[in-house]
N, CA and C atoms as a LAMMPS dump frame, in Angstrom:
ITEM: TIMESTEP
0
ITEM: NUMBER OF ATOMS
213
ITEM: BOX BOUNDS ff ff ff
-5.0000000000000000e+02 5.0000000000000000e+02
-5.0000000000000000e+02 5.0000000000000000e+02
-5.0000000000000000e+02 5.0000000000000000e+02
ITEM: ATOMS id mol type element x y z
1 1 1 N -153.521 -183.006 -24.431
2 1 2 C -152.161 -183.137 -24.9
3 1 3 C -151.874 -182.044 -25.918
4 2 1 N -150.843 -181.803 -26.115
5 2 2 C -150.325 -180.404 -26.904
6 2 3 C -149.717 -181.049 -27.858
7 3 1 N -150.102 -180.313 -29.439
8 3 2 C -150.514 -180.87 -30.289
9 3 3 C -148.824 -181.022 -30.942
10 4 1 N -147.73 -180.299 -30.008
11 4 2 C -146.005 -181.238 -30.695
12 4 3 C -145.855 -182.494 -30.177
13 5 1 N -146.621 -183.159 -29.017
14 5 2 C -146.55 -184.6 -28.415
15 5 3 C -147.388 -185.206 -29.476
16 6 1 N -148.663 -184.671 -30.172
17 6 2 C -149.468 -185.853 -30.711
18 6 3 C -148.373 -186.01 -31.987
19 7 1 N -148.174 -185.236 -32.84
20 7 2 C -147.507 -185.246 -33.879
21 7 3 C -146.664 -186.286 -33.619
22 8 1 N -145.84 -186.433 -33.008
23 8 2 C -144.592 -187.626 -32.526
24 8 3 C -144.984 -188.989 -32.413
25 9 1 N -143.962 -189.573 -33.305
26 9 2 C -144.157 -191.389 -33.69
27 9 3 C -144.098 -192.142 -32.436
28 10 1 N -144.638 -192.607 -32.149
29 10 2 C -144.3 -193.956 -30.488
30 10 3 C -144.173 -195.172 -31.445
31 11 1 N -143.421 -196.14 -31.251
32 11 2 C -143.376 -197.367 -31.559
33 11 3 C -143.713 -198.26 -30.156
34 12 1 N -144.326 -199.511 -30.437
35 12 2 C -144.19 -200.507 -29.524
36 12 3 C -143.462 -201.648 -29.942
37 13 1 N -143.347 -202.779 -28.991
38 13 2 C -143.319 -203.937 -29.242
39 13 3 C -143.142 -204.72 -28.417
40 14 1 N -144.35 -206.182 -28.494
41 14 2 C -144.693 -207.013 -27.736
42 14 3 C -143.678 -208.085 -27.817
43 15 1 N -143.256 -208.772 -26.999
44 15 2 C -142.67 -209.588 -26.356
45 15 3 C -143.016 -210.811 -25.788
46 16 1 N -143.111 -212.003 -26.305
47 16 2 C -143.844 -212.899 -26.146
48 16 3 C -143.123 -214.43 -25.109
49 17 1 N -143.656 -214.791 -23.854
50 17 2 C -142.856 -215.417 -23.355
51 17 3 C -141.938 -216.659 -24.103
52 18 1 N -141.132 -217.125 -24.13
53 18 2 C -140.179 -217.85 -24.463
54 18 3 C -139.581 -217.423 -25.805
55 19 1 N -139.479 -216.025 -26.194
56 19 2 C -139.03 -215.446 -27.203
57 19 3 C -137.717 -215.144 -26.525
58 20 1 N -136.718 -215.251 -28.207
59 20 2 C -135.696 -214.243 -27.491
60 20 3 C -136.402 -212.34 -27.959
61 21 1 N -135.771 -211.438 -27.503
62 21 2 C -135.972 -210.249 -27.517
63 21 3 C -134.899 -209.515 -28.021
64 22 1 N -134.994 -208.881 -29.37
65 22 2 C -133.76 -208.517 -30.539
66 22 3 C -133.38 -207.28 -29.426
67 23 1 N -132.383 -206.933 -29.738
68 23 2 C -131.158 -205.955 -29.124
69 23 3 C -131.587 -204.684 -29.571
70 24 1 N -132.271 -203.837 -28.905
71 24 2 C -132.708 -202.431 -30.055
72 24 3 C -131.815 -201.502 -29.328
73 25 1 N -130.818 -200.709 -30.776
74 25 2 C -129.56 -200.038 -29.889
75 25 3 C -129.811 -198.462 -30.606
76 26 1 N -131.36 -197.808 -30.732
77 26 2 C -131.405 -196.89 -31.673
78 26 3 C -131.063 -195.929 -30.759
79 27 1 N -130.774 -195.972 -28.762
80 27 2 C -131.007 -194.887 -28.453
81 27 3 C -129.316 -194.775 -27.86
82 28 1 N -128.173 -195.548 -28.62
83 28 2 C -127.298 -195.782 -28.576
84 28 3 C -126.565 -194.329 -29.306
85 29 1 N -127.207 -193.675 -30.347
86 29 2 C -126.836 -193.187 -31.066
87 29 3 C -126.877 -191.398 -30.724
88 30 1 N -128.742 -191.741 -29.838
89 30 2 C -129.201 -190.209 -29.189
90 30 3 C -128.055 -189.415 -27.986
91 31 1 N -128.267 -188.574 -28.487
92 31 2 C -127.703 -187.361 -27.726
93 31 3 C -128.222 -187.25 -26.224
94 32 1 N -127.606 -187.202 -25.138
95 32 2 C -128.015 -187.071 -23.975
96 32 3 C -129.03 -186.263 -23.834
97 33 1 N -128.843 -184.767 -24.669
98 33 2 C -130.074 -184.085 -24.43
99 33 3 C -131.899 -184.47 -25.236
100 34 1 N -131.529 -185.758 -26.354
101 34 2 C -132.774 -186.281 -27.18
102 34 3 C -133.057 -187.119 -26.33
103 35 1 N -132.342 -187.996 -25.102
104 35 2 C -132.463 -188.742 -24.249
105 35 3 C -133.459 -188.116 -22.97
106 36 1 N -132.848 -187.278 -22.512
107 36 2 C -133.847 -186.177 -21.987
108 36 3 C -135.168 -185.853 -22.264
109 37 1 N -135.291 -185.608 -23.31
110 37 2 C -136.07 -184.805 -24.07
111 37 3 C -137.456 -186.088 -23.838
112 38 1 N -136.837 -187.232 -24.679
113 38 2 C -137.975 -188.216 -24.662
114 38 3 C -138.434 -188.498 -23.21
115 39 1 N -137.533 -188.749 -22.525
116 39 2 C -138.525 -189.061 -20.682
117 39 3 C -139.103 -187.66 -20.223
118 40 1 N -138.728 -186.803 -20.8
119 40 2 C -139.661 -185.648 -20.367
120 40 3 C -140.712 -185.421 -21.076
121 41 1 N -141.1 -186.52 -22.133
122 41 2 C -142.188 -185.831 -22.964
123 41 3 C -143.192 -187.134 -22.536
124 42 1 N -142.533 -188.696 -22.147
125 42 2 C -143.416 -189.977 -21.474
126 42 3 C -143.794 -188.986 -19.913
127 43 1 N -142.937 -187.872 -19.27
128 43 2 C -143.3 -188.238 -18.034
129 43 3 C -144.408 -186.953 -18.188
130 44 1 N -144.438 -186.298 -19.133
131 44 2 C -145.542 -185.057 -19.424
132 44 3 C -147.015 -185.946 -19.564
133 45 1 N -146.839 -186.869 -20.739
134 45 2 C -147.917 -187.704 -20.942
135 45 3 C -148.767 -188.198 -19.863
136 46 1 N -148.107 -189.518 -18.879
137 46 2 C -148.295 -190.133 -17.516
138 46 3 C -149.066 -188.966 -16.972
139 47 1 N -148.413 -187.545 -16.852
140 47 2 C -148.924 -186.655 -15.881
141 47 3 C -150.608 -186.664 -16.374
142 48 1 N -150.817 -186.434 -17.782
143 48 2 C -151.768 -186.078 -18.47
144 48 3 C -152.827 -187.129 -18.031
145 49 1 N -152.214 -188.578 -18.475
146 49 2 C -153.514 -189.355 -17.772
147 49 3 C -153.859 -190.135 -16.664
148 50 1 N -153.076 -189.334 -15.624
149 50 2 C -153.594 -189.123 -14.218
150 50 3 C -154.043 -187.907 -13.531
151 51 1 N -154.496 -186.713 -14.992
152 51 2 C -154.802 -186.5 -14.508
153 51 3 C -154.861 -184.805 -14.091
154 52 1 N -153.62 -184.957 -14.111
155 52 2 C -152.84 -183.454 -13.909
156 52 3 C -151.815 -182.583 -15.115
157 53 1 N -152.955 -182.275 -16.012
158 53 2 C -152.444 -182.085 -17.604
159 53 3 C -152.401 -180.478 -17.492
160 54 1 N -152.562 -180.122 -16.027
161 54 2 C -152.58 -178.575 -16.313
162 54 3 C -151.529 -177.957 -15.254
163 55 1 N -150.916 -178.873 -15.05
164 55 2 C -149.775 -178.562 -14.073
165 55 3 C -148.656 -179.829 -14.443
166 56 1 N -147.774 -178.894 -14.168
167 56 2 C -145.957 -179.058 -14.987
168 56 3 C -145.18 -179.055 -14.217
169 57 1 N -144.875 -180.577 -13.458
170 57 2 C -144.042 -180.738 -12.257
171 57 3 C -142.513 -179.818 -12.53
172 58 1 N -142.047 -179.335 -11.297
173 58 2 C -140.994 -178.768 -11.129
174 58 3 C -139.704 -179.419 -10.284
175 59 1 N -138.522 -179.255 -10.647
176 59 2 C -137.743 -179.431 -9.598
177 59 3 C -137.893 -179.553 -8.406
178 60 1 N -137.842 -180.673 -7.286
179 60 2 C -138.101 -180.286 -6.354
180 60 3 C -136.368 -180.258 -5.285
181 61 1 N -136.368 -178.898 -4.705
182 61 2 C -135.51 -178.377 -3.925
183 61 3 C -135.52 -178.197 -2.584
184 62 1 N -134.298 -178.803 -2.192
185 62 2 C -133.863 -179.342 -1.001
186 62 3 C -132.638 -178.681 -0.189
187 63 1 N -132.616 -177.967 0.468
188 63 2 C -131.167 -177.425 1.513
189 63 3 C -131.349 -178.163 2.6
190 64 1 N -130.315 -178.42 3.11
191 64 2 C -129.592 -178.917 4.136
192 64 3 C -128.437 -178.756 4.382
193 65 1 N -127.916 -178.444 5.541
194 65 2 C -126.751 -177.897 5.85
195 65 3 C -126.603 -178.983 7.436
196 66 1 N -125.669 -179.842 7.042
197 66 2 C -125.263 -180.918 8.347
198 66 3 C -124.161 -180.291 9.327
199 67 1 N -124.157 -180.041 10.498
200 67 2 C -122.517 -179.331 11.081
201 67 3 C -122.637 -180.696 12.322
202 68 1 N -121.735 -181.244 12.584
203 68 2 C -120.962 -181.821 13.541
204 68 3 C -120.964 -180.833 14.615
205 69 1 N -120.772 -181.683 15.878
206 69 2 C -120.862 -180.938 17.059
207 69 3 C -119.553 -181.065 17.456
208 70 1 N -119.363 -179.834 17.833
209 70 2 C -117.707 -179.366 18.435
210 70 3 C -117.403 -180.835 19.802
211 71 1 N -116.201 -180.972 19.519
212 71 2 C -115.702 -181.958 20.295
213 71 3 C -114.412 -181.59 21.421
């Protein structure tokens, strides 16, 4: 892991059956692009411990071009 992911706070919190579960609205406030930012840094992680920490998924790109047949 690269050492601007370790630096960074994770919070948890457990959830216990027949609890209610408080309303957490902190990401109410984030910017679409801090919104971003965080699932790209969980989905960097995931990559890491399955595995593949040395390769950096890319876009994957798709053309297609549909034409109807002359009638």
């Amino acid at each position: 892991m690269s050492n601007s992911s370790q630096d960074r706070e994770m919070s948890a919190k457990v959830v216990r059956g027949g609890q209610d579960e408080a309303a957490e609205n902190e990401w109410m406030d984030a910017s679409p692009e801090q919104r971003i930012e965080a699932v790209w840094t969980l989905t960097k992680i995931c990559l890491e411990w399955n595995g593949n920490s040395s390769l950096e998924p890319r876009l994957q790109r798709t053309v297609t071009r549909l034409q109807r047949a002359q009638r």
